[in-house]
C-alpha positions as CSV (number, residue, x, y, z in Angstrom):
1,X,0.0,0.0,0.0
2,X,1.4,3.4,-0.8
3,X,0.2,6.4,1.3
4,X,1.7,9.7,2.7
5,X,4.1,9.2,5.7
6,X,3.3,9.9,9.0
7,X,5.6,11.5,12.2
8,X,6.1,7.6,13.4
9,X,7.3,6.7,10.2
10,X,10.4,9.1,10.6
11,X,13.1,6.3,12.2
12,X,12.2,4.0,8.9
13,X,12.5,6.5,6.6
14,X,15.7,8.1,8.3
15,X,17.3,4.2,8.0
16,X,15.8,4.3,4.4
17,X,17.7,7.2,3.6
18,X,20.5,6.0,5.0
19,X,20.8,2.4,2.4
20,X,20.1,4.9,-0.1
21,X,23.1,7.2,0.8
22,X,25.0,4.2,1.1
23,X,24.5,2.9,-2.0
24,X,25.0,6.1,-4.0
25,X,27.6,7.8,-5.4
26,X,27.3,10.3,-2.8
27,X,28.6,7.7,0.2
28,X,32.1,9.2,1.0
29,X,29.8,12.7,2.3
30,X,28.2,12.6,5.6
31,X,25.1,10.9,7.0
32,X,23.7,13.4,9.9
33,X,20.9,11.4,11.3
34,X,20.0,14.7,13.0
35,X,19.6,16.8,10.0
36,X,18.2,13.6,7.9
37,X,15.7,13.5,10.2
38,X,14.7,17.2,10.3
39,X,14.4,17.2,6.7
40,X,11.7,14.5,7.1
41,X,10.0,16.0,9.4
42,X,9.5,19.4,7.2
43,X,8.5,17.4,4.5
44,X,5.9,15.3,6.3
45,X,4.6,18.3,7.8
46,X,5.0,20.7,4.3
47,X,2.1,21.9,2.1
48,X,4.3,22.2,-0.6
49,X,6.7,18.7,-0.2
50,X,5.2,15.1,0.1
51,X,6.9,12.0,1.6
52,X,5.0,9.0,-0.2
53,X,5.7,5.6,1.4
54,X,5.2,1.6,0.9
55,X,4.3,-0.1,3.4
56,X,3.3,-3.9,3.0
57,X,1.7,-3.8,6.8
58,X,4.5,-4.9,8.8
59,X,7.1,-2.4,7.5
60,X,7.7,0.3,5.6
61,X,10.1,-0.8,1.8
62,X,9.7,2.3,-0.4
63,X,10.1,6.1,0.2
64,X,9.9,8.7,-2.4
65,X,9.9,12.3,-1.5
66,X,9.0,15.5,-3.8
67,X,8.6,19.1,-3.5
68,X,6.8,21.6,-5.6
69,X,8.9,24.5,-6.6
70,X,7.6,27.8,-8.7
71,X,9.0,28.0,-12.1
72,X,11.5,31.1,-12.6
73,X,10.3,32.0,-16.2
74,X,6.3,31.4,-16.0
75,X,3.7,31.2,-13.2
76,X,3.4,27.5,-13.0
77,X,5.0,25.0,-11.1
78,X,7.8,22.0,-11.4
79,X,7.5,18.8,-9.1
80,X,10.9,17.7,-8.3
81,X,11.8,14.1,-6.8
82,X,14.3,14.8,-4.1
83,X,14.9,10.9,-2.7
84,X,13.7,7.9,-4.2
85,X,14.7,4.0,-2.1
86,X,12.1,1.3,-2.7
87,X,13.0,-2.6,-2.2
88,X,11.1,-5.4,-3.1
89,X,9.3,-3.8,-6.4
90,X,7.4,-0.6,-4.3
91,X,9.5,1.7,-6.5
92,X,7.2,2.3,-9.9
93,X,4.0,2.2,-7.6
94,X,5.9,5.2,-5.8
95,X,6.8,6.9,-8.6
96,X,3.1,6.7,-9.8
97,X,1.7,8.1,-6.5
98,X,4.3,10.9,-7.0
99,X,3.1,11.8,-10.2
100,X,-0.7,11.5,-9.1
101,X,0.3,13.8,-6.2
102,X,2.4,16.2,-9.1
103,X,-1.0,16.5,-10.7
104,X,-3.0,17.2,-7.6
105,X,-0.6,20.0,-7.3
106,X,-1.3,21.5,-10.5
107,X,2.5,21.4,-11.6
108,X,3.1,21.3,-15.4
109,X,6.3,19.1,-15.1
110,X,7.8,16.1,-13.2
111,X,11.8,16.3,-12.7
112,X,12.9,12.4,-11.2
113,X,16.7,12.2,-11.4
114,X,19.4,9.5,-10.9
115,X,21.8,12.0,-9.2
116,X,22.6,9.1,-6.5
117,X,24.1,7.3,-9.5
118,X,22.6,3.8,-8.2
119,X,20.9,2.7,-10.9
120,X,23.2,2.5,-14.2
121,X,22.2,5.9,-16.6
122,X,21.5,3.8,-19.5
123,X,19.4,1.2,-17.9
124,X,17.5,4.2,-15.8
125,X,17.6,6.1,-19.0
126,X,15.2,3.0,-20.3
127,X,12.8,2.1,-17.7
128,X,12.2,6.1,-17.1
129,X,11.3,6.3,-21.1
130,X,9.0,2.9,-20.4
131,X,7.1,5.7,-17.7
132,X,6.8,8.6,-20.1
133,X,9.7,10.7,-19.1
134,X,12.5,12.2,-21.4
135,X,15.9,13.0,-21.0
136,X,15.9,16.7,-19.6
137,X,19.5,17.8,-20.3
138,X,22.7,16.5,-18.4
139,X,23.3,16.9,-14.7
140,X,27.7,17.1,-13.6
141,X,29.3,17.8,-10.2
142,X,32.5,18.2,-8.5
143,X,33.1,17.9,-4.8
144,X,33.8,21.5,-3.1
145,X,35.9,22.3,0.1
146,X,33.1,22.5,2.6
């Protein structure tokens, strides 16, 4: 079942979040538990963010998390996926409540990214076309001295 998170759900999705960091190309920066968990709890508690979880009634497998940001150049609105961990096949029904909740929110455009670099680009590249996305330009970083 997917469904919004609740405030008791935090601990699960803060462990979640912390496979997901493992597993990404972002594992040699920081976990903070403490900020992890903040961030959760604005977003469960946020008008404009969601925190959409699977739960199969005895734990929680999935989390995908979006926000709702005002365009710079036109009036409407861009839903962006900010964290995206599902096991055990929750992680198309996720995206799928995402996108429901996208429309709900009257945004004119979905952004789901691969930034973590856990799934390979080409493979993600596929299965996102399968959904109905496109490719939406090229994302690079470099590690800074903070």
């Amino acid at each position: 079942m997917i469904r919004r998170a609740i405030h008791d759900d935090i601990p699960a999705l803060v462990e979640m979040a912390r496979a997901e960091h493992a597993l990404s190309q972002l594992r040699d920066t920081p976990f903070d538990d403490q900020v992890c968990r903040a961030r959760f709890e604005s977003a469960v508690a946020s008008m404009g963010a969601v925190v959409l979880v699977s739960d199969n009634g005895s734990q929680l497998d999935g989390v995908i998390v979006g926000a709702i940001q005002p365009n710079m150049h036109n009036r409407y609105c861009t839903a962006y996926e900010l964290l995206w961990y599902a096991t055990k096949g929750a992680g198309m029904k996720l995206l799928d409540a995402l996108k429901n909740w996208a429309n709900r929110m009257r945004a004119t455009a979905l952004v789901v990214h691969n930034y973590a670099g856990i799934a390979e680009p080409e493979k993600f590249t596929r299965v996102m076309a399968r959904q109905g996305f496109s490719a939406l330009g090229t994302s690079y970083t470099m590690t800074l001295e903070n």
